[in-house]
C-alpha positions as CSV (number, residue, x, y, z in Angstrom):
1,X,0.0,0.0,0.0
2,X,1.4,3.4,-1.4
3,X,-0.5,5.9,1.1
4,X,-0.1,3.3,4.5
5,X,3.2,5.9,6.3
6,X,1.6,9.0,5.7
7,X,-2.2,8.2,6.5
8,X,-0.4,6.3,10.0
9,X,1.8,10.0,10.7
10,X,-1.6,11.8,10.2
11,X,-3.4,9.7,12.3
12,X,-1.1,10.0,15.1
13,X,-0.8,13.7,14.8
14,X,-4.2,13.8,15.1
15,X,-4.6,11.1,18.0
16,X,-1.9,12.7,20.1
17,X,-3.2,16.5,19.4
18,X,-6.8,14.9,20.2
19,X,-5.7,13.9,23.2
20,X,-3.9,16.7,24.6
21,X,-7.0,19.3,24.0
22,X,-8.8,17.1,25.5
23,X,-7.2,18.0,29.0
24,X,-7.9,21.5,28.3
25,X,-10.9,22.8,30.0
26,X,-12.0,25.4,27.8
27,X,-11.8,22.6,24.2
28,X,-13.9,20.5,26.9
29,X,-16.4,23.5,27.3
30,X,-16.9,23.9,23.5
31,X,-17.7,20.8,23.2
32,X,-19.8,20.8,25.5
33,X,-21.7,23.3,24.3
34,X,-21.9,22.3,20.8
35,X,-23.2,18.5,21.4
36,X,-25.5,19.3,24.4
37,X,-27.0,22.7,22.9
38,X,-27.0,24.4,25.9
39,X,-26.6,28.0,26.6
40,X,-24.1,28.0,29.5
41,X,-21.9,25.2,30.6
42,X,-19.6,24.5,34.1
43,X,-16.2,23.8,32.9
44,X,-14.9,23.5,36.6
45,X,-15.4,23.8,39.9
46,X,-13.1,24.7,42.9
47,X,-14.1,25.5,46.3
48,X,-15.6,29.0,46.2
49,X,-14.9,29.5,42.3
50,X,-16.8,28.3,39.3
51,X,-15.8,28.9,35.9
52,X,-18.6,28.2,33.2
53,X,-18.3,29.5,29.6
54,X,-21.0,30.4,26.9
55,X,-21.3,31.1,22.9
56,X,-20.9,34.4,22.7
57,X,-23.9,35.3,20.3
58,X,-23.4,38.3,19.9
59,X,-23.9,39.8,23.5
60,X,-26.2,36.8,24.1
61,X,-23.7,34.7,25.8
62,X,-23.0,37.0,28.0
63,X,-26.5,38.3,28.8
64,X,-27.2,34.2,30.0
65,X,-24.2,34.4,32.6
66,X,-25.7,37.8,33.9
67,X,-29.3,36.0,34.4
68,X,-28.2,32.6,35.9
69,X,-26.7,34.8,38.3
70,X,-29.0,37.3,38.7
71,X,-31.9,34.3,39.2
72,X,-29.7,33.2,42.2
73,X,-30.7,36.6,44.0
74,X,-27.4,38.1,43.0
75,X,-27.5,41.6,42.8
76,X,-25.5,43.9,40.6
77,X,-23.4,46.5,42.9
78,X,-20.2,47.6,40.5
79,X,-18.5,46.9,37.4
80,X,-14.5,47.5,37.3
81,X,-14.4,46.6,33.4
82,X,-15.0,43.5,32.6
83,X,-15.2,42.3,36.4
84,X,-18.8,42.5,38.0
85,X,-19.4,42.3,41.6
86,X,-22.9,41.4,43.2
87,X,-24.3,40.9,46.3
88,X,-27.0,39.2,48.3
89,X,-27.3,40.1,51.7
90,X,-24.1,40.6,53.4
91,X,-22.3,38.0,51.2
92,X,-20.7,39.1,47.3
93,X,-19.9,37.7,44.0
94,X,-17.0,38.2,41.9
95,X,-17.6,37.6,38.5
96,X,-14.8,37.9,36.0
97,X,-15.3,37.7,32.2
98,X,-12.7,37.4,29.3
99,X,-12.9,35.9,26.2
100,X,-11.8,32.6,24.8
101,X,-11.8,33.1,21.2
102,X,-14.2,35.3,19.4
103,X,-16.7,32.7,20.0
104,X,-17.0,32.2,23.6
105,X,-16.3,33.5,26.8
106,X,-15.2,32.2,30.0
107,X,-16.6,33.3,33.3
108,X,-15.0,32.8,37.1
109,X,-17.3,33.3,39.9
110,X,-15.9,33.6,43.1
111,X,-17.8,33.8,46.3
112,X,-16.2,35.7,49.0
């Protein structure tokens, strides 16, 4: 077989570069996003901080962080950029936004 080296290096460039996005959190989000069709997804969780990401959408994206937060009770106090603080009660939120690509963005949400 002429083709059988090459198609065997492709496939393992792809295997290996398959398998090393796939320990990337954000790659996992996308994915997420794109097979289950939601509009917001947790990509991780660490004791007060949760990072979930969106499509952006044109501002939509964004708009669907602000309301799953905001249907928590959280209330907006102050934005500092793209960093948005809330609170409820006497505890707060710190909610800090940047982009992925120009497709999504990530969001960390730290309670404290």
């Amino acid at each position: 077989m002429k083709y059988k080296w090459p198609l065997l290096i492709v496939a393992g460039v792809f295997l290996v570069t398959g398998v090393l996005l796939s320990f990337n959190e954000n790659v996992r989000g996308a994915v997420k996003l794109a097979l289950l069709g939601k509009e917001v997804v947790i990509i991780s969780t660490e004791e007060e901080t949760v990072t979930v990401m969106a499509r952006m959408d044109e501002g939509g994206g964004f708009q669907e962080v602000l309301s799953l937060i905001e249907t928590e009770g959280w209330l907006l106090t102050d934005q500092l950029g793209s960093t948005f603080v809330f609170t409820r009660g006497d505890e707060s939120l710190v909610l800090m936004l940047k982009m992925w690509t120009n497709q999504y963005i990530v969001a960390e949400m730290t309670e404290g």
